[in-house]
C-alpha positions in Angstrom: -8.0 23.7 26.1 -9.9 20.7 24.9 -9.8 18.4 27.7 -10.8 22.3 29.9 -14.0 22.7 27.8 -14.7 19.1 27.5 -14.4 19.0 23.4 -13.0 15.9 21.6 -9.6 16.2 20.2 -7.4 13.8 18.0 -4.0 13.5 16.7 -2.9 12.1 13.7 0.6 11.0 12.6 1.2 11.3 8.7 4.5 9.5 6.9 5.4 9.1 3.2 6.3 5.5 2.8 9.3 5.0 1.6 10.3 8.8 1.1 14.0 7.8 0.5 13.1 6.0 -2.5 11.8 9.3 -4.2 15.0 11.0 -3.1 17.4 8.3 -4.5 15.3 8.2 -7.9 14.6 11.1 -8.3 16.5 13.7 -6.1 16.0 15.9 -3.3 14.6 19.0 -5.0 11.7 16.5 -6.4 11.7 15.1 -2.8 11.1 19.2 -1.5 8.3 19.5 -4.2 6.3 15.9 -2.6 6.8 17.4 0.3 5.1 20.5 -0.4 2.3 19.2 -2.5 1.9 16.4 0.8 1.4 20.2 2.6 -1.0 21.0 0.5 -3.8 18.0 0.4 -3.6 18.0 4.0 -4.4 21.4 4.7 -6.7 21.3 1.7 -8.8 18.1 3.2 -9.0 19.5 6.8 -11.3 21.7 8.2 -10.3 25.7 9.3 -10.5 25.0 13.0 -7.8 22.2 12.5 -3.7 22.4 12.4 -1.7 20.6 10.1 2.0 21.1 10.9 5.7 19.5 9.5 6.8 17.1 12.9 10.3 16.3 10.9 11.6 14.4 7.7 9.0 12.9 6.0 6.2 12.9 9.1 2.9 15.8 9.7 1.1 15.8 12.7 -2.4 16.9 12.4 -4.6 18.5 15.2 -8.5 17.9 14.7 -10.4 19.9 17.4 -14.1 18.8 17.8 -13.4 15.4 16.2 -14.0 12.2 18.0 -12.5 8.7 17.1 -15.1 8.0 14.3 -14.4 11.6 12.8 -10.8 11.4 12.9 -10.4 8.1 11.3 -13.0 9.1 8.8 -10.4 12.2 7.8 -7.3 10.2 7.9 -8.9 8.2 5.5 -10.2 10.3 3.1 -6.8 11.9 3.0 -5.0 9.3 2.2 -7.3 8.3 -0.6 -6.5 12.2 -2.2 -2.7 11.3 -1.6 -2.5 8.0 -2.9 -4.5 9.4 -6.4 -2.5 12.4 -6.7 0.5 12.4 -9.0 3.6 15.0 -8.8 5.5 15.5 -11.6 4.5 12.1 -12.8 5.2 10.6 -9.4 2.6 8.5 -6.8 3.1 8.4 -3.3 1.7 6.9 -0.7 0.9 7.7 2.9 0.4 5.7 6.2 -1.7 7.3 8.8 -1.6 7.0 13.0 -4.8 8.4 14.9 -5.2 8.9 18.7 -8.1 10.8 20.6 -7.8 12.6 23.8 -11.2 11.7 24.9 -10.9 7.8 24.7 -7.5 6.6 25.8 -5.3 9.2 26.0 -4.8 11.4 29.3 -2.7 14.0 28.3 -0.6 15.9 25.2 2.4 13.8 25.5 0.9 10.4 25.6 -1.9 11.7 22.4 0.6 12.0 20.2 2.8 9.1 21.5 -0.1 6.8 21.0 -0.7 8.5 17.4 2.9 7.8 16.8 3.0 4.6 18.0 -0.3 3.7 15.8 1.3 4.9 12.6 4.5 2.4 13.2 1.5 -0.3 13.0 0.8 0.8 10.2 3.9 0.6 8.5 4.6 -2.4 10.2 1.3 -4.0 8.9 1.8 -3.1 5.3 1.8 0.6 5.0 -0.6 2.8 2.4 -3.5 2.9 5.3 -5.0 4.3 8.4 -4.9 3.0 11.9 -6.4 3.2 15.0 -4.6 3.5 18.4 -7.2 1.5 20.4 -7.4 -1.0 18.0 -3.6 -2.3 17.9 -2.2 -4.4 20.7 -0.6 -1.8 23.3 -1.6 -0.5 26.8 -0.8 2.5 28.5 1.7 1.4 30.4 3.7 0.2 27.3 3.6 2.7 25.0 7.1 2.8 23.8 6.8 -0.8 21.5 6.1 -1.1 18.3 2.3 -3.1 18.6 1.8 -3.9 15.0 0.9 -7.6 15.5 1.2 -10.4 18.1 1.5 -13.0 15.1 2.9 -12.8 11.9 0.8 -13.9 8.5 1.6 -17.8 9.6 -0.1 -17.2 13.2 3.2 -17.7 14.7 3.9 -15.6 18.1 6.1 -12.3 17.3 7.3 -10.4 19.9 7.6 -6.2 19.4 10.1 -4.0 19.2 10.9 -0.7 20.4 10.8 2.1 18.1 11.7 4.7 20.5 14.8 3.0 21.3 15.7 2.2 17.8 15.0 6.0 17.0 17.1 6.9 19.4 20.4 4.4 18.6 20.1 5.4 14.7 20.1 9.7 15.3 23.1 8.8 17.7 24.9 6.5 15.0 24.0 9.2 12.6 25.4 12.4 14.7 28.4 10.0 15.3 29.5 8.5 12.3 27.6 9.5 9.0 29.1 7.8 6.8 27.9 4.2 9.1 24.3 5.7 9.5 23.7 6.0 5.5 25.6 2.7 4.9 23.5 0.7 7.4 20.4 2.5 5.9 21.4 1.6 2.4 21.6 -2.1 4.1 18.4 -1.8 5.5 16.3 -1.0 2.2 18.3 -4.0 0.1 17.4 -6.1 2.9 13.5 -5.4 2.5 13.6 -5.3 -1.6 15.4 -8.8 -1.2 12.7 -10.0 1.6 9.6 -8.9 -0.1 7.7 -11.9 -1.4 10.2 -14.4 0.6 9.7 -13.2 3.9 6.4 -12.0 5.7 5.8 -8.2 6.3 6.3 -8.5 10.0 9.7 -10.5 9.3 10.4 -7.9 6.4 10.0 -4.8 9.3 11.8 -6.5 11.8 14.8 -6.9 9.1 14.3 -3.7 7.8 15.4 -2.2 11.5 18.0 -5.0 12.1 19.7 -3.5 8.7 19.5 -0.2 10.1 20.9 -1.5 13.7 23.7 -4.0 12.5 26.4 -1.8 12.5 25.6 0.3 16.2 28.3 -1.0 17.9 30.6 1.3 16.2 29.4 4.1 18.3 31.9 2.8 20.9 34.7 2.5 18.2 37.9 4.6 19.2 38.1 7.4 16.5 41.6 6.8 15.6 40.4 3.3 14.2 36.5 4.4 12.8 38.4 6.9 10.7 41.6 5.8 9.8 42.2 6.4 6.2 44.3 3.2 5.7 43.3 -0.8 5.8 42.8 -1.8 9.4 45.2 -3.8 11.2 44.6 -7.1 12.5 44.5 -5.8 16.7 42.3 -3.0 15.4 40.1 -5.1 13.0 39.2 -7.4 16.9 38.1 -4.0 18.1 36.1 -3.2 15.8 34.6 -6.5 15.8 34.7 -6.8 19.8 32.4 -3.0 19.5 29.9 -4.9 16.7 29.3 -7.9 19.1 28.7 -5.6 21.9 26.2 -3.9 19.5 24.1 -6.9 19.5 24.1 -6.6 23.5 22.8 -3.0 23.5 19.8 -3.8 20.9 19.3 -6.8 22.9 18.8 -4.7 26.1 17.0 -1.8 24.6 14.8 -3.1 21.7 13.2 -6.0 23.8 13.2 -8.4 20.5 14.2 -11.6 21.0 13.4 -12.0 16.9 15.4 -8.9 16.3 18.5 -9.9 18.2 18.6 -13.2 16.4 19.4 -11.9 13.3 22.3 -9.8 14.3 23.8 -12.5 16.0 23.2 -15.0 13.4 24.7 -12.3 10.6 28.0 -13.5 11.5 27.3 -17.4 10.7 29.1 -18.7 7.4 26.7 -20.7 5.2 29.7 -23.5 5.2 30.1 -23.1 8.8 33.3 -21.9 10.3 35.6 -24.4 12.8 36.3 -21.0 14.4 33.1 -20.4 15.5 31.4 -23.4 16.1 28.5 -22.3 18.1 26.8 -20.9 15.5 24.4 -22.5 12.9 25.0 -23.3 9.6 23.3 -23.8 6.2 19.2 -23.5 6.3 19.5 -23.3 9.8 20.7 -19.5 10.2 18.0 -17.6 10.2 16.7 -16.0 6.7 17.0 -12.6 8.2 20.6 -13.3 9.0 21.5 -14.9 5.5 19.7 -12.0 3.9 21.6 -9.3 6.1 24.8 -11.1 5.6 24.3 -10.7 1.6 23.3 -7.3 1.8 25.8 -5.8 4.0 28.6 -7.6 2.1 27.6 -5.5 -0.6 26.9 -2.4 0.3 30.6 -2.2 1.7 32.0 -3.4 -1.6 30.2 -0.8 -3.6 31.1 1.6 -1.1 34.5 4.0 -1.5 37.1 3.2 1.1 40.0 5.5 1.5 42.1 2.7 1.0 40.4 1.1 -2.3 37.8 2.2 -5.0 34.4 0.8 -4.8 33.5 -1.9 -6.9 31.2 -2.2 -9.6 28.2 -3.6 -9.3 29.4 -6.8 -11.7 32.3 -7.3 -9.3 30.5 -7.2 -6.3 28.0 -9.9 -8.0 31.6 -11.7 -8.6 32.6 -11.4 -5.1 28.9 -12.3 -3.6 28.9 -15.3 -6.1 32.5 -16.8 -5.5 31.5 -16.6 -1.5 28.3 -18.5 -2.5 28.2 -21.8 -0.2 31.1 -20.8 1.9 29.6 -17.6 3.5 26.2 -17.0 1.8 23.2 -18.5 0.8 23.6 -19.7 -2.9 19.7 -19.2 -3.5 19.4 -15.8 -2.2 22.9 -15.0 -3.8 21.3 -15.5 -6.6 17.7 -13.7 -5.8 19.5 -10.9 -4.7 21.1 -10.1 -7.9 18.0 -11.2 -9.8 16.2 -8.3 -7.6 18.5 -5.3 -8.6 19.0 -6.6 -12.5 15.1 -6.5 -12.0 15.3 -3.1 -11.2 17.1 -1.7 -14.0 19.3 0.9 -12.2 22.9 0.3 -12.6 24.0 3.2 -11.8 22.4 3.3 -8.5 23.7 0.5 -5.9 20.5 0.5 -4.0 17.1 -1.4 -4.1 15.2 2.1 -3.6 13.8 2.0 -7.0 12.2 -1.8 -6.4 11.2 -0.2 -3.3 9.6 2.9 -5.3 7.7 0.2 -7.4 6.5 -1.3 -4.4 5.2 1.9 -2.7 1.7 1.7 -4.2 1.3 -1.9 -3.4 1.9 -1.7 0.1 
């Protein structure tokens, strides 16, 4: 209709950041009411002749008919300003914001709202709480499908992208496969980025984020008599598994075009010590900090994670176990960080970094 009559139309993509944080502090019937009251200031700051719609989990797409690229951004803006000031139930959330326009780059529906999607991963990527533009972020039209954040990180060094679509795609197929694997890797993913923050940059810290949500994909391939066998694994079945992971690494490789990204997963399985049985990879300082800080992270999620062979551990043990591994298999310093992060956090009962996240939210 727009592009019939020759009116401007935009799109723009709305997410929560960090959404999981306020369902792991606070629980998902406080999670429902952000969600609503999220509803309500976007229909509230939009004009009649615009939609605002739910486009799944945490994300709104919003139709402004009759707004051009100035307007739109101008909208975005002021909505997340009435976001970010606006407490529920004694909670402050913030919002990052994605905005295409049919009448400058886009040439259809499809590729509008791909190109608002794709602008609102930039702004997560580049720090999250604000709005961006689709024409002003690094992407063409023939590339739409990568994640164009930034071309350097906060040191000017060259970054290469990633593809979100790609990594959307492998994480709902871990998830309708295996569960259990999709909520431990995303457990993973959120200690990695409350261990990163202030260590690593924020491009390093997103690229992390999605290799902890990616490091355990290769179990998609996993025979089901081994991925849910209630007893301890057997040696021969423990190589498959492992022989799956590394094959993983492979498909993200292929798919998520990031060399940066792949690095990391490799690299996970490097022992600070070194190992004589795996010589090729590095050692000490030289793995990469992604990889040391997956490596920690991992290790503990599984050990405060129920296995139907073994309790979980308590969060002392696991700093036990993490601690007696220091200098063999992980990085003594960020050993050390880590556990200073969720002490910091002042949540024992919850084996997660979403609350340092939480406290973060505003920030970012």
């Amino acid at each position: 209709m727009a592009r019939k009559h020759g009116y401007n139309l935009s799109c723009v993509f709305v997410d929560i950041d960090h959404f999981k944080a306020v369902n792991d502090e606070h629980g998902h019937s406080v999670g429902d009411v952000v969600l609503r009251s999220l509803a309500e200031t976007l229909r509230a700051g939009v004009r009649a002749t615009d939609t605002v719609c739910r486009y799944g989990g945490e994300e709104f797409c919003l139709l402004l008919s009759h707004a051009n690229t100035e307007k739109a951004v101008q909208i975005a803006e002021s909505l997340r300003q009435r976001i970010a000031i606006k407490k529920v139930r004694g909670i402050t959330v913030t919002a990052s914001f994605g905005v295409s326009c049919l009448t400058t780059q886009g040439t259809g529906a499809r590729q509008l709202i791909d190109q608002a999607d794709q602008a609102l991963y930039a702004a997560k990527d580049s720090g999250r709480n604000q709005v961006v533009l689709w024409n002003d972020i690094s992407t063409t039209a023939e590339d739409t499908d990568r994640c164009p954040a930034k071309t350097t990180d906060e040191g000017g060094q060259n970054t290469d992208e990633i593809n979100i679509r790609a990594v959307r795609v492998l994480v709902a197929a871990l998830a309708h496969r295996d569960p259990g694997t999709a909520a431990h890797s995303r457990q993973v993913a959120d200690l990695c980025v409350a261990l990163a923050k202030g260590f690593l940059s924020r491009h390093d810290c997103f690229v992390l984020e999605v290799a902890g949500q990616l490091h355990d994909i290769g179990k998609l391939g996993v025979p089901d008599s081994i991925l849910y066998k209630p007893d301890a694994l057997t040696e021969a079945e423990l190589k498959t598994v492992h022989a799956h992971l590394r094959f993983g690494i492979e498909t993200v490789a292929a798919t998520c075009s990031s060399a940066q990204l792949t690095e990391i997963l490799r690299a996970r399985y490097a022992c600070y010590g070194g190992n004589p049985e795996e010589p090729d990879l590095p050692t000490g300082k030289d793995i990469p900090p992604g990889a040391r800080i997956l490596a920690i992270c991992d290790a503990f999620s599984a050990m405060v994670s129920p296995r139907p062979f073994r309790h979980a551990f308590t969060r002392e043990k696991a700093f036990e176990e993490l601690r007696r591994s220091a200098g063999t298999q992980f990085d003594p310093e960020l050993v050390e960080r880590f556990i200073e992060v969720l002490l910091a956090s002042d949540k024992a009962q919850t084996p997660t970094a979403s609350d340092v996240i939480a406290s973060e939210a505003a920030r970012r």
